[in-house]
Wavefront OBJ file of the C-alpha trace (Angstrom):
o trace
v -19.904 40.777 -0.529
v -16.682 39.079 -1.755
v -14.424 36.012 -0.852
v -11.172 38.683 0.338
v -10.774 37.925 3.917
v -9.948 41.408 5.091
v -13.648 43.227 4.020
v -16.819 41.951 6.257
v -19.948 41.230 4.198
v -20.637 45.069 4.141
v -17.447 45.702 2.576
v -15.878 47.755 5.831
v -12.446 46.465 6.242
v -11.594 44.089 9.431
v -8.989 42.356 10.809
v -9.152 38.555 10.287
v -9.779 35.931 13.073
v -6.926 34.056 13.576
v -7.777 32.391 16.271
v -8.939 29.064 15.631
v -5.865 28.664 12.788
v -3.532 26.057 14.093
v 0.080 27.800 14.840
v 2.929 26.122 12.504
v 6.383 27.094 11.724
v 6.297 30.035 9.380
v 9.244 31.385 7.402
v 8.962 34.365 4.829
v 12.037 35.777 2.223
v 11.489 39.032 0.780
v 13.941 40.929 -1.761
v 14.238 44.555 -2.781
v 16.825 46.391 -4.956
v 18.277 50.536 -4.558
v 20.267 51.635 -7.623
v 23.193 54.195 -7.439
v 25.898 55.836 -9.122
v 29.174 54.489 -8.958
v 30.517 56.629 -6.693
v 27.662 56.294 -4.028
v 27.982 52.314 -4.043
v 31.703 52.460 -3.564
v 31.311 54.995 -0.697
v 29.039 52.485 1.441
v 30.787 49.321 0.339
v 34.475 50.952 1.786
v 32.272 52.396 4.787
v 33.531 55.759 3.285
v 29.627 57.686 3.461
v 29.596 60.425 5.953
v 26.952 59.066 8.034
v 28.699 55.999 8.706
v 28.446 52.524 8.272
v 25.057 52.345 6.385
v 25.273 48.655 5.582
v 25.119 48.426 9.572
v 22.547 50.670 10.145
v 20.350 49.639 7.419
v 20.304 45.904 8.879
v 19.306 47.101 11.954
v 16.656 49.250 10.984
v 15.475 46.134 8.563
v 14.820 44.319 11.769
v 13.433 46.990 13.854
v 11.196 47.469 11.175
v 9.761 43.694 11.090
v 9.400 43.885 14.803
v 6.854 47.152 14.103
v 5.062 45.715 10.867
v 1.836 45.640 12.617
v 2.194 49.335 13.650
v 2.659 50.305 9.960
v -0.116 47.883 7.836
v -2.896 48.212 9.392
v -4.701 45.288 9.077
v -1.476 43.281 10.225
v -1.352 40.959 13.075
v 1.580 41.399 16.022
v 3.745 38.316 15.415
v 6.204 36.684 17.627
v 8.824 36.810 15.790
v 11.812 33.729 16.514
v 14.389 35.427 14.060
v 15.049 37.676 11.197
v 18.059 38.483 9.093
v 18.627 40.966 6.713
v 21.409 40.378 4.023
v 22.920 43.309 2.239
v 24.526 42.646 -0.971
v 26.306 45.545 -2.426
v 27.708 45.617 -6.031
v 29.097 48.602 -8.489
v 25.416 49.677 -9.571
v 23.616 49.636 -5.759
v 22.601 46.868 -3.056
v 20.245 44.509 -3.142
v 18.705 43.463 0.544
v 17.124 40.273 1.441
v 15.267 39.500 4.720
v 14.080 36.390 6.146
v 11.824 36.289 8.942
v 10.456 33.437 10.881
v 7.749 32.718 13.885
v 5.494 30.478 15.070
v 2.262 31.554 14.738
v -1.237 31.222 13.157
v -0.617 33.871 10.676
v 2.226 34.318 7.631
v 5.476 36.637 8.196
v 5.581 37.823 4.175
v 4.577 41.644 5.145
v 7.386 41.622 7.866
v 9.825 40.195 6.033
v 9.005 42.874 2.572
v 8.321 45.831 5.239
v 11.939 44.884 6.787
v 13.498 45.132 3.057
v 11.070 48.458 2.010
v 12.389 50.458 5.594
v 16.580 48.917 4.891
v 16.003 50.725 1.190
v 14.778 53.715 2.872
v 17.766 53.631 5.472
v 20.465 53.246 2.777
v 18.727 56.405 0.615
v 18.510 58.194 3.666
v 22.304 57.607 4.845
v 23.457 57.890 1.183
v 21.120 60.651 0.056
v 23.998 63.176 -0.163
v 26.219 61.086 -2.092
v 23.378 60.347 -4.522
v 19.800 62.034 -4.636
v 18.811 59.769 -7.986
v 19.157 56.715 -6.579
v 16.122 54.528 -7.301
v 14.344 51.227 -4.683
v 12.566 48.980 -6.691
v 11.964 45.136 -6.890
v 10.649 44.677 -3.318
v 8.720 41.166 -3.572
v 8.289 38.422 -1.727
v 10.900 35.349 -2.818
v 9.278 32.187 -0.694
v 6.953 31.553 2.341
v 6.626 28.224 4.110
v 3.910 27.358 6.699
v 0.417 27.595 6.905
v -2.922 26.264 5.522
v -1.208 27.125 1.787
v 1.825 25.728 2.438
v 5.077 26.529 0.819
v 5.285 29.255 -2.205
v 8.465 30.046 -4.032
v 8.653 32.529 -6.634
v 9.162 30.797 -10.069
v 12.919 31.270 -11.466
l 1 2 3 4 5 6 7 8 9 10 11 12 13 14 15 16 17 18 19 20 21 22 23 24 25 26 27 28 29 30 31 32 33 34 35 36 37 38 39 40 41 42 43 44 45 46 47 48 49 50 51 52 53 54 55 56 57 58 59 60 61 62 63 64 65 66 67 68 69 70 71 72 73 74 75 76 77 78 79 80 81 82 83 84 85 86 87 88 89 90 91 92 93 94 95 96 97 98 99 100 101 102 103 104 105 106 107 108 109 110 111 112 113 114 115 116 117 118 119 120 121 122 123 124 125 126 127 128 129 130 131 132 133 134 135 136 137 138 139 140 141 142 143 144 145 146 147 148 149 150 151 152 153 154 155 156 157
């Protein structure tokens, strides 16, 4: 039916066989952006929110959330994940979160590392929501991947 690996040749959707890929060293960077008033991004730089300390709390639920990727996309392999980080970098107009996440494995770690940037976003709107319901996520992509058949992929500048 086509050449996309996740649709047999009835079109029905499958999970791919992964099993005779060789397992290499895979590494995946994923960015994402939430925009806020002033007064919002100030409160959760000084650790001032209500809620607490939602730059802590949003890094932890950014790796929780890489850890569960395969309960969330369905067509998503369980990975053994060997590390991820999530770095939260607040300014005057929002944060900006990038996770990296690495295994060794026969398949690629780009939907854990954009799924652990998506559910950090989510954390911060949730733990700032009162501060600021306007505030906007955007810009979650994938920055680089190394590993694999395709080999390394950076996002042009």
């Amino acid at each position: 039916m086509s050449d996309l690996t996740h649709l047999d040749a009835s079109g029905a959707a499958r999970m791919v066989d992964v099993g005779d890929k060789v397992a290499t060293t895979r590494v995946a960077t994923a960015r994402g952006r939430i925009t806020m008033s002033a007064t919002a991004a100030d409160a959760i730089a000084t650790g001032a929110a209500k809620k607490g300390d939602v730059l802590a709390v949003a890094r932890i639920a950014g790796i929780m959330a890489a850890k569960r990727t395969s309960d969330l996309i369905p067509l998503c392999h369980p990975l053994p994940l060997s590390s991820v980080t999530i770095d939260l970098s607040p300014d005057a107009a929002g944060i900006t979160v990038t996770a990296t996440c690495a295994c060794t494995g026969a398949t690629g770690v780009e939907m854990e590392a954009m799924t652990a940037v998506s559910v950090a976003l989510l954390t911060i709107y949730d733990m700032a929501k009162a501060l600021d319901k306007a505030m906007v996520i955007g810009d979650i992509r994938l920055i680089s991947k190394t590993g694999g058949k395709s080999g390394d992929w950076r996002r042009p500048a």
